[in-house]
VEXZABA-359664 format. One line per 5 residues: number of its first residue (from 0); their letters; for each residue x, z, y of N, C-alpha, C. Coordinates in pm, whole numbers, plus 50000, padded with zeros to 5 digits. Example, Ala and Ser with C-alpha at 12.3 -4.5 7.8 and 13.67 -1.06 7.14 Angstrom:
0 = as = 51319 50780 49431 51230 50780 49550 51320 50780 49670  51285 50708 49775 51367 50714 49894 51290 50787 50003
This chain:
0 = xxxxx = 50084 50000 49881 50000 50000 50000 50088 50000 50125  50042 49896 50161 50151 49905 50368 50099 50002 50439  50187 50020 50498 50133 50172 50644 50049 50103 50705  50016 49979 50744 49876 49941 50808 49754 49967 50764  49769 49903 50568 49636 49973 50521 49630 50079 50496
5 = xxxxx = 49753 50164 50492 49710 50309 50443 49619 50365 50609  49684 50337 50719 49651 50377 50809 49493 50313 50815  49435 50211 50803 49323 50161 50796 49261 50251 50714  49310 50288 50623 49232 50347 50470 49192 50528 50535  49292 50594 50625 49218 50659 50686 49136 50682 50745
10 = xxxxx = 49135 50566 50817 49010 50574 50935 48881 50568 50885  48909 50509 50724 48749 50491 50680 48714 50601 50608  48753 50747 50585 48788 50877 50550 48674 50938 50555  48565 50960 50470 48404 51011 50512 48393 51172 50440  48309 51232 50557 48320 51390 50468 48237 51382 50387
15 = xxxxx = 48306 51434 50265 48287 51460 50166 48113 51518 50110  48118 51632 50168 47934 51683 50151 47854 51580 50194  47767 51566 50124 47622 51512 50163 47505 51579 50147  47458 51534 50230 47319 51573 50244 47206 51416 50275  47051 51449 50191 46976 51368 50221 46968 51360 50386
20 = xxxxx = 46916 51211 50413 46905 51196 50563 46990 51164 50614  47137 51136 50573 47241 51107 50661 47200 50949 50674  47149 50861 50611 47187 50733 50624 47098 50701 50660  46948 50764 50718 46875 50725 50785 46819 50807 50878  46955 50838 50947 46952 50888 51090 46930 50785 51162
25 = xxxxx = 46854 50779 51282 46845 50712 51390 46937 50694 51496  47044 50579 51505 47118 50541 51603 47127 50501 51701  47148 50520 51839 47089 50453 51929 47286 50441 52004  47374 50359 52001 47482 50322 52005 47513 50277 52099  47656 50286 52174 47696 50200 52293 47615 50264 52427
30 = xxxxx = 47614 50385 52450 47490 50411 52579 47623 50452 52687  47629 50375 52742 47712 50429 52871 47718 50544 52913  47813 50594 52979 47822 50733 52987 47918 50712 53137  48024 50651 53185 48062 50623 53290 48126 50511 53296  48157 50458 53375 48229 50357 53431 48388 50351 53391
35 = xxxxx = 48522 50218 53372 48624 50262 53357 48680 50157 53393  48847 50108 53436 48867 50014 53487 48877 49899 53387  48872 49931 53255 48855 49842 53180 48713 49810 53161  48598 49872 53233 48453 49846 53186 48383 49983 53114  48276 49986 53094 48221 50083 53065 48268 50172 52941
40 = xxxxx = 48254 50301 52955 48275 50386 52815 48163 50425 52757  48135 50460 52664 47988 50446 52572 47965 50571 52482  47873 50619 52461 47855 50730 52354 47770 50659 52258  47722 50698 52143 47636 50716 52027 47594 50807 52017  47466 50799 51983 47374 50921 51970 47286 50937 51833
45 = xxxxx = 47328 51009 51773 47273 51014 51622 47152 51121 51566  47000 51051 51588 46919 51128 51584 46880 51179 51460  46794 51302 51419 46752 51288 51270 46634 51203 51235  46633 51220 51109 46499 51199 51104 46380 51293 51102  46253 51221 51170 46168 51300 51201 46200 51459 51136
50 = xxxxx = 46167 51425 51001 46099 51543 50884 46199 51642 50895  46316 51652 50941 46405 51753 50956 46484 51775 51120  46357 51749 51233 46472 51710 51321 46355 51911 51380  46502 51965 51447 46447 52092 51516 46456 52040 51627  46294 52052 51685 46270 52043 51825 46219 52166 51887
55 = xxxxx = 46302 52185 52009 46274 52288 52121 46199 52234 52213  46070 52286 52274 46018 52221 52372 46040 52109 52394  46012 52009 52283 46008 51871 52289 46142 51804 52284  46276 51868 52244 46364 51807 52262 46448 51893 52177  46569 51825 52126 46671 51826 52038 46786 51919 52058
60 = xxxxx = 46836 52054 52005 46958 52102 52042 47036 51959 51973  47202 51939 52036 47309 51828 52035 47424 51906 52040  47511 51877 51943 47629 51859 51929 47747 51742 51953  47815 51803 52037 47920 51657 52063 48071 51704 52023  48139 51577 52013 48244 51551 51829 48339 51558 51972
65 = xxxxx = 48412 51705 51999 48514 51595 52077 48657 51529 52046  48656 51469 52089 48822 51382 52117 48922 51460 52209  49090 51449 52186 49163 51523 52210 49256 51417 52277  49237 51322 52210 49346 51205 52207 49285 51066 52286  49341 51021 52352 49265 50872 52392 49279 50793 52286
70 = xxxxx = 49197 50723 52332 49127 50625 52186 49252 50498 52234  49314 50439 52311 49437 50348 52277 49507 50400 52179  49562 50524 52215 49651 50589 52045 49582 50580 51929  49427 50558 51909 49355 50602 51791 49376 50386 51746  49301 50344 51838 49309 50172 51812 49468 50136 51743
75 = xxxxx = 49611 50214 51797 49710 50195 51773 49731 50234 51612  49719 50341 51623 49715 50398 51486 49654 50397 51371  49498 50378 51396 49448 50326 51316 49354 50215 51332  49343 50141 51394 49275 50018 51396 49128 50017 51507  49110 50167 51578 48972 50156 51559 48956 50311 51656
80 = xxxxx = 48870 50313 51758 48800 50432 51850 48781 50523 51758  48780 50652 51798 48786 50740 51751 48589 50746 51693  48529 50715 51759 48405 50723 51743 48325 50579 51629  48417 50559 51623 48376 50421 51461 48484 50467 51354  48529 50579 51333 48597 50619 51215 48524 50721 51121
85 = xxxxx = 48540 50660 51024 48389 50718 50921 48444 50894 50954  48531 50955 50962 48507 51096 50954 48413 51132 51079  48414 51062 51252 48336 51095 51297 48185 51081 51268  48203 50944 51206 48039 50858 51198 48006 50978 51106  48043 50990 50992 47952 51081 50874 47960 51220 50955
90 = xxxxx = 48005 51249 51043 47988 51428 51048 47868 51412 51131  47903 51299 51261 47750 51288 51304 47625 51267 51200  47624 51223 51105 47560 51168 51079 47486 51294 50955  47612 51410 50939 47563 51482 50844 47454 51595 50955  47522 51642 51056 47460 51707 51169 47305 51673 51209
95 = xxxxx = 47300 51543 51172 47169 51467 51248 47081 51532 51114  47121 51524 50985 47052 51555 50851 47032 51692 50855  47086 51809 50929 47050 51922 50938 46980 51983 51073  46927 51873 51081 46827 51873 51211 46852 51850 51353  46962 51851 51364 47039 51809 51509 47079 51681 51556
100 = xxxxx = 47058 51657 51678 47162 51561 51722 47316 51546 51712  47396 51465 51696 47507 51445 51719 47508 51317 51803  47663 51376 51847 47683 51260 52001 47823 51199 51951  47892 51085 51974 47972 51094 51959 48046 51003 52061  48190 50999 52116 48200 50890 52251 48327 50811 52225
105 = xxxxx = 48349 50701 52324 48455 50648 52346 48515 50721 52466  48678 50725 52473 48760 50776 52582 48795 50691 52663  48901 50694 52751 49044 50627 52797 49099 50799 52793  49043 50877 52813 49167 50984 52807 49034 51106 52776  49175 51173 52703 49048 51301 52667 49019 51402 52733
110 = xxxxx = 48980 51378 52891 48935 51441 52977 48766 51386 52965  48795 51266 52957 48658 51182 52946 48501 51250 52876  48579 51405 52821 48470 51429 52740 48371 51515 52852  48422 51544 52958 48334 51611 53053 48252 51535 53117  48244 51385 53142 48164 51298 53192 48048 51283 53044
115 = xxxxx = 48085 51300 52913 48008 51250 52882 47914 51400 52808  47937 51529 52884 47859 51652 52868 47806 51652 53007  47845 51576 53145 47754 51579 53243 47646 51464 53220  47637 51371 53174 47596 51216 53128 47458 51278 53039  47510 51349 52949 47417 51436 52837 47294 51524 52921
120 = xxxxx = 47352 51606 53020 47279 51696 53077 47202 51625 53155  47275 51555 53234 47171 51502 53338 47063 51383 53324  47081 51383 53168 46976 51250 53132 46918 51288 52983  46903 51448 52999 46838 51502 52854 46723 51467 52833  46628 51441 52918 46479 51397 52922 46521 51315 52845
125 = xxxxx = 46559 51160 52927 46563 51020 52789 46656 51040 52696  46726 51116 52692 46785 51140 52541 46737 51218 52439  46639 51262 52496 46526 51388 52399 46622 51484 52355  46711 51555 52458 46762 51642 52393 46798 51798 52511  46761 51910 52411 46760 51995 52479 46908 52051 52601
130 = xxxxx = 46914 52002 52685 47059 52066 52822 47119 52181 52779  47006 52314 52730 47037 52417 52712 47106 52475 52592  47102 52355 52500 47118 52432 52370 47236 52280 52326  47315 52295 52377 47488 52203 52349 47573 52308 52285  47631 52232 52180 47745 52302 52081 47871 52170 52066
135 = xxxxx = 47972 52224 52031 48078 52103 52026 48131 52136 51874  48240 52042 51834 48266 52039 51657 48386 51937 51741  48498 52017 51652 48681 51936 51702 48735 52006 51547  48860 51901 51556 48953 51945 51450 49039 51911 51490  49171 51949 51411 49276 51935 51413 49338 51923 51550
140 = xxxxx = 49411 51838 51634 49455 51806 51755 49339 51747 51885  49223 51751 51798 49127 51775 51914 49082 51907 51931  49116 52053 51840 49098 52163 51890 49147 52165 52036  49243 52154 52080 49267 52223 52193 49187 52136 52344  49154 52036 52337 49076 51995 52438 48909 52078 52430
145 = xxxxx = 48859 52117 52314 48779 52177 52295 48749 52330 52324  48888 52372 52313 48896 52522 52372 48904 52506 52503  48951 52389 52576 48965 52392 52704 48768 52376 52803  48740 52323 52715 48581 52343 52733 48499 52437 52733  48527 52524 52604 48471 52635 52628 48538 52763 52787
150 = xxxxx = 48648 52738 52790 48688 52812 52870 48685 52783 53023  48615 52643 53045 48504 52614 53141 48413 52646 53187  48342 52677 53072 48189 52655 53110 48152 52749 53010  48061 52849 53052 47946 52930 52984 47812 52900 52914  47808 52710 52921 47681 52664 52925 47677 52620 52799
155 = xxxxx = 47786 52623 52701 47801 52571 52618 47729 52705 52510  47665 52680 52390 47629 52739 52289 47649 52789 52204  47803 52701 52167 47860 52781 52042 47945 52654 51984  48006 52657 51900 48150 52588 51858 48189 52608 51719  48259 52507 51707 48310 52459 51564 48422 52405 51551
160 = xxxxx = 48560 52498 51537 48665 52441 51531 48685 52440 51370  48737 52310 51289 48796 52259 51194 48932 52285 51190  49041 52342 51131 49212 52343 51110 49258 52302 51238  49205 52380 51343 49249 52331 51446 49372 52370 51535  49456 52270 51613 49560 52346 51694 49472 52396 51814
165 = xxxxx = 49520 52472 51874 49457 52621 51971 49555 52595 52080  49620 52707 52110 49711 52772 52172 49816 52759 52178  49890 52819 52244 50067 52878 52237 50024 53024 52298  50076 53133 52259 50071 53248 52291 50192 53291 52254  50233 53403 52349 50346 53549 52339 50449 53446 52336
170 = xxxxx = 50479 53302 52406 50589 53288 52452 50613 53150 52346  50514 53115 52212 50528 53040 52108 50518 52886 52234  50573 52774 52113 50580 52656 52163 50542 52535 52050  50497 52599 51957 50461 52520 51855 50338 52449 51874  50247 52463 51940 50116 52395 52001 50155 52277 52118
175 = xxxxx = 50235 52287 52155 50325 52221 52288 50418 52117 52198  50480 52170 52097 50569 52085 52038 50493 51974 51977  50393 52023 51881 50313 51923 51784 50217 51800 51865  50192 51874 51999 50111 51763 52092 50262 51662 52150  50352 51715 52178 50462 51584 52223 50453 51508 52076
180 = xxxxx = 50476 51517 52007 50461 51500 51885 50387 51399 51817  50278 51423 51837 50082 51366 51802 50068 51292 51901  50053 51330 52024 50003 51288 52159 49884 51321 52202  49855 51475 52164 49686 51508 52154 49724 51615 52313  49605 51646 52371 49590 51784 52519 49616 51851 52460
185 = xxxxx = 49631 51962 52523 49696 52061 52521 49583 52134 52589  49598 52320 52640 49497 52363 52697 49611 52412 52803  49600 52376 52905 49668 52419 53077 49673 52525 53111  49749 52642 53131 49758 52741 53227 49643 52820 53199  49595 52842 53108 49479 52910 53031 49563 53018 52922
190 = xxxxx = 49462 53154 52879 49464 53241 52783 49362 53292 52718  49367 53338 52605 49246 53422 52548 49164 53474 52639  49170 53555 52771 49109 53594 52841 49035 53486 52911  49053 53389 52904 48935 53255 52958 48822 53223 52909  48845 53277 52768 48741 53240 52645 48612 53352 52689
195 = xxxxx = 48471 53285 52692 48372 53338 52750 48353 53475 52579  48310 53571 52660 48251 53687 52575 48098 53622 52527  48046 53549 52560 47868 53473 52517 47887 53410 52457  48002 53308 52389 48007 53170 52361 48026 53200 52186  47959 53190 52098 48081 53225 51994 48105 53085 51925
200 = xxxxx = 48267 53158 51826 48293 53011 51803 48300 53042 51629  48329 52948 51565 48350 52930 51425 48485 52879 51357  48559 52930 51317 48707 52846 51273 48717 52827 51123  48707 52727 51076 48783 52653 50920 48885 52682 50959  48953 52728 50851 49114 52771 50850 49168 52690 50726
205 = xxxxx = 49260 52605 50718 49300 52549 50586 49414 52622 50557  49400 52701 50455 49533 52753 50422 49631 52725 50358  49632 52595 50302 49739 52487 50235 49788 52422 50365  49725 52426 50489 49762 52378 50584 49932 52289 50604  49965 52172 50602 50096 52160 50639 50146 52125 50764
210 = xxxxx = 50069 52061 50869 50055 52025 50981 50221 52124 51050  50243 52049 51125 50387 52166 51198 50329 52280 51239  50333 52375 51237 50336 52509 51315 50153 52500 51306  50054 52460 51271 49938 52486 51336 49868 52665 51269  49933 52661 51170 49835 52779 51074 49894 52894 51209
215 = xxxxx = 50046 52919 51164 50086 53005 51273 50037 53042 51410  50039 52891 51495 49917 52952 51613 49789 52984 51595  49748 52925 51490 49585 52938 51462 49559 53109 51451  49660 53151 51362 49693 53289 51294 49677 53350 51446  49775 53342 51505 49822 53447 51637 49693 53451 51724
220 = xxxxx = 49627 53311 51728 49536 53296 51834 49403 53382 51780  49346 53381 51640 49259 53459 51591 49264 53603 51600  49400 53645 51555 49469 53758 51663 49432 53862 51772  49436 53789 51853 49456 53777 51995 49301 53736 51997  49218 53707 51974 49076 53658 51978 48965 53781 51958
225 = xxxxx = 49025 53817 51848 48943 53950 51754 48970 54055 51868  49128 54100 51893 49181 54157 51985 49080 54202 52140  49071 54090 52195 49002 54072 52248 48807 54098 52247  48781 54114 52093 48670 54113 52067 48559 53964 52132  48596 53888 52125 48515 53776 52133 48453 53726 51994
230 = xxxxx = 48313 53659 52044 48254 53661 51909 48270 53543 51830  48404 53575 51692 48505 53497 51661 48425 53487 51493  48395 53454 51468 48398 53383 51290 48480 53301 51222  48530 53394 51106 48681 53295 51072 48613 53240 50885  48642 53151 50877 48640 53105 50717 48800 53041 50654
235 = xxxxx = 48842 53087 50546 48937 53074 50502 48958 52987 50377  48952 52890 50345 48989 52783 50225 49132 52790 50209  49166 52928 50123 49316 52930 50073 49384 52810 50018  49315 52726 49941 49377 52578 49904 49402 52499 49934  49321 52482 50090 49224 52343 50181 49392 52307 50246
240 = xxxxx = 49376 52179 50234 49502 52098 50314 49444 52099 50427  49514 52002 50480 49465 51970 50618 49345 51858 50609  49242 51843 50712 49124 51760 50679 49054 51743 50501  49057 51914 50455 49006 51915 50377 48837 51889 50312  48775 51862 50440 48617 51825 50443 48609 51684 50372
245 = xxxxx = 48759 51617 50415 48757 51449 50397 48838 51421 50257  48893 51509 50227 48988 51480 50146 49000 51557 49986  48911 51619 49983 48883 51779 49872 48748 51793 49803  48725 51738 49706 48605 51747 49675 48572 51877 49563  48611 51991 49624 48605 52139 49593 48490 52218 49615
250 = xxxxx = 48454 52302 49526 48375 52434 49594 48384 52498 49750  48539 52514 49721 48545 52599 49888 48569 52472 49970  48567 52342 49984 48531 52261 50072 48414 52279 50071  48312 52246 49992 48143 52230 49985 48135 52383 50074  48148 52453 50026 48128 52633 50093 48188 52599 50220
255 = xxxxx = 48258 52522 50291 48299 52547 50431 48207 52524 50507  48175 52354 50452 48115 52251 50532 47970 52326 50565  47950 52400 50467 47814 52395 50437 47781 52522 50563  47888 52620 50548 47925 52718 50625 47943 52685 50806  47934 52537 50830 48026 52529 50951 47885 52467 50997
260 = xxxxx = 47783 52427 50897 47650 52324 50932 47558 52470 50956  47569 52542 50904 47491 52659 50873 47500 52719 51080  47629 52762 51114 47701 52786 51243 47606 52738 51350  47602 52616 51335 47571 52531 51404 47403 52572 51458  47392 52549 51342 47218 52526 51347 47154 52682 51351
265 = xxxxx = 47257 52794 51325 47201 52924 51384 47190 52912 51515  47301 52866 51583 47297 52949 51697 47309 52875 51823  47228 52722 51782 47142 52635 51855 47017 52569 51833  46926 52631 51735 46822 52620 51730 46792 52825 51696  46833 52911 51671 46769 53002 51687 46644 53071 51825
């Protein structure tokens, strides 16, 4: 196999759990979200179907997939936007099957994801989806653009980090190193103390983890989280490699996923 198709062969990488309803979720694709000098950037919006969709006062709690990385590095690397690579398509698509929306977008840079959570809010009516009740879902090197969100904004609902890189804390540089590295954000001039006391979040931990340095910050940052007393939920897959949802067709994968869908749907449709 050439590094092109292996790299192709990732991108088409689908999580593993299923659930009825994923494949006849309702798509409504390509919806602009802002302007860019190359032309418009676009989200997807992945509805359920009827028979399982939770509606709040007429409208949908939503989850959005974020991106860490601009999508030129993702086209480079693997052929293809971060938002047409089967691990995003199927997670939206598993989300939409447990009654939720999923969103998912195109970048130029992964700042881009705040235009497309103002884009969301300010046009929840025609998107049938509830403003109030937004949750986000990141992994790996899109953790840390995702923590940088929560530590924004209070408006957010609740969170789902996957084996994700975090932090640098107590002076570490291993979160800093692996993004020169990757080419994924980083979180700026920020600490644990940014992280809202309302917001809670959820962490998959892969503990086969090999990624450079990520278990270690993940470790320190959970730490320092608990420490803090923020309302932190940790799950641990002692075996789980890295992108073990995509790659592991295990019990304690099935028990994560199922665990991370469960997260979700508490504590944006409760």
């Amino acid at each position: 196999m050439t590094q092109d198709t292996q790299r192709e062969s990732m991108s088409k990488l689908r999580v593993l759990y299923q659930l009825p309803g994923m494949e006849t979720a309702l798509v409504r694709s390509d919806i602009p979200y802002r302007d860019d000098e190359a032309g418009a950037l676009t989200m997807d919006v992945y509805y359920p179907h009827d028979s399982t969709l939770s509606v709040i006062s007429g409208r949908a709690p939503a989850v959005i997939f974020v991106t860490g990385f601009p999508d030129a590095g993702a086209r480079m690397m693997f052929g293809s936007r971060f938002k047409e690579m089967g691990s995003f398509v199927s997670w939206a698509r598993l989300v939409s099957a447990s009654g939720l929306v999923g969103i998912t977008y195109a970048n130029s840079e992964p700042a881009d994801v705040r235009a497309v959570m103002a884009y969301v809010r300010q046009n929840a009516v025609a998107l049938g989806i509830d403003e109030t009740r937004i949750g986000i879902w990141a992994c790996s090197g899109h953790g840390p653009m995702a923590l940088t969100l929560l530590m924004e904004s209070e408006r957010l609902s609740c969170a789902v980090l996957a084996y994700p890189y975090t932090l640098d804390l107590d002076g570490a540089t291993v979160v800093a190193d692996a993004a020169r590295q990757f080419r994924f954000a980083t979180v700026a001039d920020r600490t644990i103390g940014n992280l809202s006391q309302y917001v809670p979040v959820f962490i998959a931990r892969a503990g086969a983890d090999a990624m450079p340095g990520l278990n270690a910050s993940l470790d320190r940052f959970v730490a320092a989280a608990l420490a803090a007393n923020l309302p932190l939920t940790v799950t641990n897959v002692p075996a789980g490699s890295h992108a073990f949802d995509l790659v592991e067709a295990t019990p304690a994968t099935r028990i994560a996923v199922q665990q991370m869908l469960a997260f979700l749907k508490l504590h944006l449709t409760a």
